[in-house]
N, C-alpha and C positions, 0 to 999 in steps of 0.2 A: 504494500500500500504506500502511495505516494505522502511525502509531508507537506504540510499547511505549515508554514513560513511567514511569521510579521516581522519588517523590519521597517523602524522609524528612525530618523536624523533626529533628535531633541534636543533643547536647551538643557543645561544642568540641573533647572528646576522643572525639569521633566515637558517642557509645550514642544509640540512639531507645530504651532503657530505662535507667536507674538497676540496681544489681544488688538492690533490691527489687522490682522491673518496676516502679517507678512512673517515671510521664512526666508530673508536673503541671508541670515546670518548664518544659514546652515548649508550655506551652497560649499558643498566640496573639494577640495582643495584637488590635483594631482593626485598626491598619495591615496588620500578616502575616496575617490572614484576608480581609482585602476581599482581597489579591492573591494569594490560594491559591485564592480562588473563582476568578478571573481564568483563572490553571493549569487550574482543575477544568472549568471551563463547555466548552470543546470537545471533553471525555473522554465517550465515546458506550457506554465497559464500562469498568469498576471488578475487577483479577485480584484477591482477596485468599487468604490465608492464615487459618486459620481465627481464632486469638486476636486480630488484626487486626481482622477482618470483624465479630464479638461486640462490639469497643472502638465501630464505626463503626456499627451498628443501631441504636444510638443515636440516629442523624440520623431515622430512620424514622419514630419518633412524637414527638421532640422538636426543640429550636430554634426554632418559628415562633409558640412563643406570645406574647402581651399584652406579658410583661415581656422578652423576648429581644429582642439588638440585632440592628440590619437586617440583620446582615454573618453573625448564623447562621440566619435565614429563609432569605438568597438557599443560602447554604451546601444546608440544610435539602433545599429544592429541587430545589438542582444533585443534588445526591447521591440523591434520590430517583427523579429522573428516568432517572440511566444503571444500564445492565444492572450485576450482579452477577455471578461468578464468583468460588465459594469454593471454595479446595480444602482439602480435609477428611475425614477416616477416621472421624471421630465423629460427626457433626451427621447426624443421619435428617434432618431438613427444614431447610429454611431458612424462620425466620419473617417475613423481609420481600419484598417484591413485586420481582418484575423479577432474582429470586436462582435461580440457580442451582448445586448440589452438585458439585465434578467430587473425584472417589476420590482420581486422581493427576495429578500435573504431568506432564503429555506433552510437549516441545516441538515435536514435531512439527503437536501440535494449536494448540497457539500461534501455530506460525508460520503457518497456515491459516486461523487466528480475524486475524493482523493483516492477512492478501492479502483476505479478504473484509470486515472494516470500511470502512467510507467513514468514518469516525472514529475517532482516535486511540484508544490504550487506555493503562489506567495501571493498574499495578502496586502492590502495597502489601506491608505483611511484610518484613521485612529478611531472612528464611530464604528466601521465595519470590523473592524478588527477587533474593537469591544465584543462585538455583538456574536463574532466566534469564537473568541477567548471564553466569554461566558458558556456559551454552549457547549466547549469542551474540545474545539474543533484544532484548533492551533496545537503544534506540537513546536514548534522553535518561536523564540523569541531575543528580537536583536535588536537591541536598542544601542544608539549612535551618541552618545551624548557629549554637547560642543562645548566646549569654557565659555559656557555665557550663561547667565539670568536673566530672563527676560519678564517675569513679573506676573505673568498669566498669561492666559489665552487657550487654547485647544488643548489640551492633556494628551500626551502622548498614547495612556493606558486609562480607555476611558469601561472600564468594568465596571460593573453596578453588582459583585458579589466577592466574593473573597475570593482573593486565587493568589496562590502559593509557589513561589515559584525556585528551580533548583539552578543554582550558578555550576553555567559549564564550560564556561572561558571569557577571556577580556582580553583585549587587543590594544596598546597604546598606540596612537600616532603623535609622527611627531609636530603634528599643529597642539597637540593636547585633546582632540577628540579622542574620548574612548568610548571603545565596544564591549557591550557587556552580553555576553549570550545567556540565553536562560531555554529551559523546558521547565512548561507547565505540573505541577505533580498532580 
């Protein structure tokens, strides 16, 4: 069976947004994108959330031009190449290839989407990824966390029940982000 994968860039007080939603401050240096592609490359479906998924279409016609560095070509790539799965009540179409719409978070369907992968899946949206953490659905969790405070905003780990979690590695870089990996118990 395939694993269900959350991985967020966060402030050291835990937001993947600022309480304006901005997140420039967690844009990637060099070093933390060559090894997020590293993370990305054996991810064979991308679950997003819809404001999520709008931030990430991005990759779709950009990154692999003349003046980008190698490290968002490969990005570019990775991210074009695996399925999409957006969930969303608004979005009539999805404008990029290999996408598709689901209304609602089922986990039942999730959990049928990871028995039939031969490839991991990764998760994105700190709501959506609540809402599989709670259900029990996540098995990796990788939180990125920057040298910064930002005071509020979005919560990286927005659970609404208790969940317990087991340290299975940490990563320094040398900007001072670290990775803290975790599974659920």
């Amino acid at each position: 069976m395939a694993r269900l994968i959350y991985s967020a860039i966060a402030s050291l007080d835990g937001y993947v947004e600022d309480t304006s939603g901005s997140f420039e401050w967690a844009v990637p240096d060099v070093e933390l994108h060559a090894y997020l592609n590293e993370l990305e490359r054996p991810l064979g479906t991308h679950l997003y959330g819809r404001r999520l998924y709008e931030t990430m279409r991005f990759w779709e016609d950009h990154g692999d031009g003349p003046d980008d560095p190698p490290v968002s070509a490969e990005f570019a790539a990775i991210w074009r190449a695996a399925e999409k799965v957006v969930y969303s009540r608004t979005l009539e179409a999805a404008p990029t290839a290999r996408t598709r719409i689901e209304r609602e978070f089922e986990p039942a369907v999730v959990r049928a989407l990871k028995e039939g992968a031969d490839r991991d899946l990764g998760i994105g949206g700190a709501e959506l990824a609540g809402r599989a953490l709670d259900a029990g659905l996540v098995d990796e969790v990788n939180l990125f966390l920057h040298p910064v405070a930002v005071g509020g905003g979005k919560p990286a780990l927005q659970v609404t029940s208790h969940l317990d979690l087991e340290l299975l590695d940490q990563h320094r870089f040398t900007s001072g982000v670290v990775q803290l990996r975790y599974r659920p118990r």
